[in-house]
C-alpha positions in Angstrom: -16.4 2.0 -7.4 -17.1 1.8 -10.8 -21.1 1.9 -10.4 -20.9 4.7 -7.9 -21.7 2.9 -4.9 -19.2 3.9 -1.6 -17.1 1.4 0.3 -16.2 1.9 3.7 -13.8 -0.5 5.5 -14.2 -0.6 9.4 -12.9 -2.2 12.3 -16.4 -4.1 12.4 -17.1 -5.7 8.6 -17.1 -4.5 5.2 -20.0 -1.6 4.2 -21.8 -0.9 0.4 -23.5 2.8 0.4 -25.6 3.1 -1.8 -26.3 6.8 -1.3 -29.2 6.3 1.2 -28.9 2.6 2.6 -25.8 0.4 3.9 -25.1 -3.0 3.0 -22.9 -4.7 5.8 -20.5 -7.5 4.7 -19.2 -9.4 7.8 -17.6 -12.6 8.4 -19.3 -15.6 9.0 -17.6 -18.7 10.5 -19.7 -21.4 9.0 -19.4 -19.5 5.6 -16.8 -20.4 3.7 -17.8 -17.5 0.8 -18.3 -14.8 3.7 -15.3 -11.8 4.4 -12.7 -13.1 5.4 -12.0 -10.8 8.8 -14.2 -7.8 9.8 -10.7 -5.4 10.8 -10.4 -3.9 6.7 -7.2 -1.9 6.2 -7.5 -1.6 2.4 -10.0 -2.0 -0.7 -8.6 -1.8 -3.9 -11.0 -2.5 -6.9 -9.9 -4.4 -10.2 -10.5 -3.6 -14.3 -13.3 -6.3 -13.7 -15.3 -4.0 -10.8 -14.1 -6.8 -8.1 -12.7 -6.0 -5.0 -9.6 -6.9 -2.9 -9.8 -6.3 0.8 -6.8 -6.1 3.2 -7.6 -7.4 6.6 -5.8 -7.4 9.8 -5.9 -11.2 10.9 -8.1 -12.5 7.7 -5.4 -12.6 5.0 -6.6 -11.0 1.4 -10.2 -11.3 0.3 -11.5 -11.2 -3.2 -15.3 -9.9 -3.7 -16.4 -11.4 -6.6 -19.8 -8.5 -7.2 -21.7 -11.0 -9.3 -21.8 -13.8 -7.3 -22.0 -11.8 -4.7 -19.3 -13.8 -2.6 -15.9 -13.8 -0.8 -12.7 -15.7 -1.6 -10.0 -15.5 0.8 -6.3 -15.9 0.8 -4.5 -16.6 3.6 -1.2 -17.5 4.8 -0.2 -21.6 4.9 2.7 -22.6 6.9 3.5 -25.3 4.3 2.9 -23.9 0.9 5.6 -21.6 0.0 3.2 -20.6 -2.7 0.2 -18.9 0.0 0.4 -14.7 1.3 3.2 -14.9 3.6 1.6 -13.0 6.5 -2.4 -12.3 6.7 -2.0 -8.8 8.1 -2.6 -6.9 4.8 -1.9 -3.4 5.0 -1.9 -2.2 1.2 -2.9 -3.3 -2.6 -1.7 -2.1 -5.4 -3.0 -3.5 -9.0 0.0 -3.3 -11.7 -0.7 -3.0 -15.7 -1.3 -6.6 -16.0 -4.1 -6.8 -13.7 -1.9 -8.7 -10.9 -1.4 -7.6 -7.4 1.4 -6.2 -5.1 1.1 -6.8 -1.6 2.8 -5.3 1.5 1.9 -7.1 5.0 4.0 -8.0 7.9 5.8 -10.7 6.2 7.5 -8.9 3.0 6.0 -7.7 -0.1 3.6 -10.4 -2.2 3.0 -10.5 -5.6 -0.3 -12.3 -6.7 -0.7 -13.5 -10.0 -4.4 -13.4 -10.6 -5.2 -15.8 -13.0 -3.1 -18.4 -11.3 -3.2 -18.0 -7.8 0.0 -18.3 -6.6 1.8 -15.8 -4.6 5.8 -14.8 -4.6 7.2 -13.3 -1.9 10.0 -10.8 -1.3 11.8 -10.7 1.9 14.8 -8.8 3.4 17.7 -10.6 3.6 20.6 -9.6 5.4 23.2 -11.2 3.3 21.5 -9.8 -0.1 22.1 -6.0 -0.2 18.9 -6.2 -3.4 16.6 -7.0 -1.0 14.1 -5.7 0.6 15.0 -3.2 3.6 12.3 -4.8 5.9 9.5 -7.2 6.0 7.2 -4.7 7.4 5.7 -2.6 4.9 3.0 0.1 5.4 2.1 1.2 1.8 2.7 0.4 -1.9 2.6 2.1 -5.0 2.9 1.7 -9.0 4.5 4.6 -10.6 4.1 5.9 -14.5 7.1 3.6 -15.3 5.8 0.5 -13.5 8.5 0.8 -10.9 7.1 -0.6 -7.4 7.9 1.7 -4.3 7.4 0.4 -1.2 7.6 2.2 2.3 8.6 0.1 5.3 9.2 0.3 8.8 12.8 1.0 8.0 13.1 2.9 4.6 11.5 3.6 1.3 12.3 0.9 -1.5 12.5 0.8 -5.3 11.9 -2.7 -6.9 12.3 -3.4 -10.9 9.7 -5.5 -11.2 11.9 -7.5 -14.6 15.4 -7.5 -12.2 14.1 -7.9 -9.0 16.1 -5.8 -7.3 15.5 -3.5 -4.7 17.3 0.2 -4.5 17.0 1.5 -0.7 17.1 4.8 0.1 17.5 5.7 4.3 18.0 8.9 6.1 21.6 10.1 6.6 22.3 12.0 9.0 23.7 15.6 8.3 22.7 14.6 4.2 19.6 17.3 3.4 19.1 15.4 0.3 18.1 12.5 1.6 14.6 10.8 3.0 14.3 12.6 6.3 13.0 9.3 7.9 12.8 6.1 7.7 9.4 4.6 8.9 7.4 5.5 5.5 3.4 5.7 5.3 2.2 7.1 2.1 3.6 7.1 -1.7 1.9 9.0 -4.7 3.4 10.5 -7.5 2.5 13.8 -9.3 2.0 14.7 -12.8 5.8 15.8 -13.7 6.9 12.3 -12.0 8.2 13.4 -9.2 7.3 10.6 -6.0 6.0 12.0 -2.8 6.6 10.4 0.3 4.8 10.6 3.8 7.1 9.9 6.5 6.4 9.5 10.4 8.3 12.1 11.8 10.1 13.6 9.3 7.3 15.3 7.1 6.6 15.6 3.6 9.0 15.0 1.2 9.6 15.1 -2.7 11.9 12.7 -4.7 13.3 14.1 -7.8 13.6 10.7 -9.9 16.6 12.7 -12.3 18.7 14.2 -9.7 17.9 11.4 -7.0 17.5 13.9 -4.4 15.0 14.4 -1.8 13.2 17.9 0.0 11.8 17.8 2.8 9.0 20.3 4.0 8.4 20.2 8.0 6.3 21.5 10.6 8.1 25.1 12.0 6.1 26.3 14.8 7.0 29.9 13.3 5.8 29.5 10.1 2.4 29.6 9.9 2.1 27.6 6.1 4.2 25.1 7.1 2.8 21.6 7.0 0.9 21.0 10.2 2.3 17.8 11.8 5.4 15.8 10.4 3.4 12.2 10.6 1.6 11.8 7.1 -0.7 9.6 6.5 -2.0 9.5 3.3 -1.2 11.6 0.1 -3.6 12.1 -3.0 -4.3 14.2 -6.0 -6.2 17.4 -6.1 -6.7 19.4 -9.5 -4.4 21.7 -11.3 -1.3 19.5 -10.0 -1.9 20.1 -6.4 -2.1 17.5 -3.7 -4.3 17.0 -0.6 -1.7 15.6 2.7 -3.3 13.7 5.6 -1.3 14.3 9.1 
């Protein structure tokens, strides 16, 4: 984080590293102000130095580090208004210092200072929206367009239309995604978006052409990429980048 310290989200709470000592955050039943579920999937930290966790049953939770407390968000079957699922996979903070969140109910956007939550769903009678309410990752690119990878393609959103462009693997079509169940998102310095598929590899979205490339595993080809399931992608210096498989 911004002070230096370390955060590690486990399947068992929360943990601060200082360096030498860990500080363990865990849920606590009686305590309302405690983490919200110990199964973290994400931590993403705000202009402010707080931090937003993703959990896997608990909803969203906000550490607030000067108080030194939780404040959870979690799905309400009556109040269009709440997360719409509380399996929270990935955050994403836009310019405005608001939220975008994929779970297993759609994509959530959280407007900070108000609380309230908007939701984005696929709808089968709406080709705009969204391909599928699972979503895996989530990210912001230099033109504040939101891309979102699903369970069943990679997805565009203008945040002022609210639209969504889809983009699917064809079959016998080179140029397109070369899967469909997405995992990681990150683009690089000449805009280009790089997308981690499961099965299909790497591949790299030209944003002018609208074309993608995909680089595979080939068991002949010794610097090949070594598995086609990415995980994560993320920067490395002189415009290179680091890909977890």
């Amino acid at each position: 984080d911004k002070q230096g310290f370390m955060w590690f989200g486990t399947q068992d709470g929360l943990n601060k590293f200082d360096g030498i000592n860990f500080k363990v955050y865990k849920h606590d039943p009686s305590d309302q102000n405690s983490l919200s579920d110990n199964f973290i999937y994400d931590i993403e930290e705000d202009k402010k130095g707080n931090l937003w966790i993703g959990t896997r049953s608990g909803g969203l939770s906000y550490y607030d580090i000067e108080l030194d407390k939780f404040r959870t968000y979690k799905h309400e079957n009556n109040n269009p208004n709440s997360i719409s699922h509380d399996l929270v996979n990935d955050i994403a903070l836009d310019a405005q210092g608001n939220l975008w969140i994929g779970n297993y109910g759609g994509l959530n956007h959280l407007n900070v200072e108000s609380g309230v939550f908007q939701s984005f769903h696929n709808d089968e009678n709406n080709s705009n929206s969204l391909s599928n309410d699972e979503i895996n990752c989530i990210f912001i690119d230099s033109e504040g367009f939101i891309w979102i990878g699903t369970m069943n393609g990679l997805n565009k959103l203008d945040p002022n239309s609210k639209t969504f462009t889809h983009y699917f693997n064809e079959k016998g079509n080179d140029n397109s995604i070369s899967s469909d169940v997405i995992r990681s998102i990150w683009e690089d310095q000449l805009g280009n978006i790089w997308i981690g598929t499961i099965g299909g590899g790497l591949n790299k979205f030209d944003k002018n052409t609208a074309k993608f490339v995909s680089y595979r595993h080939d068991d002949t080809d010794q610097e090949s990429i070594s598995n086609n399931d990415v995980l994560v992608i993320k920067p490395a210096p002189d415009n290179k980048i680091w890909i977890g498989t």
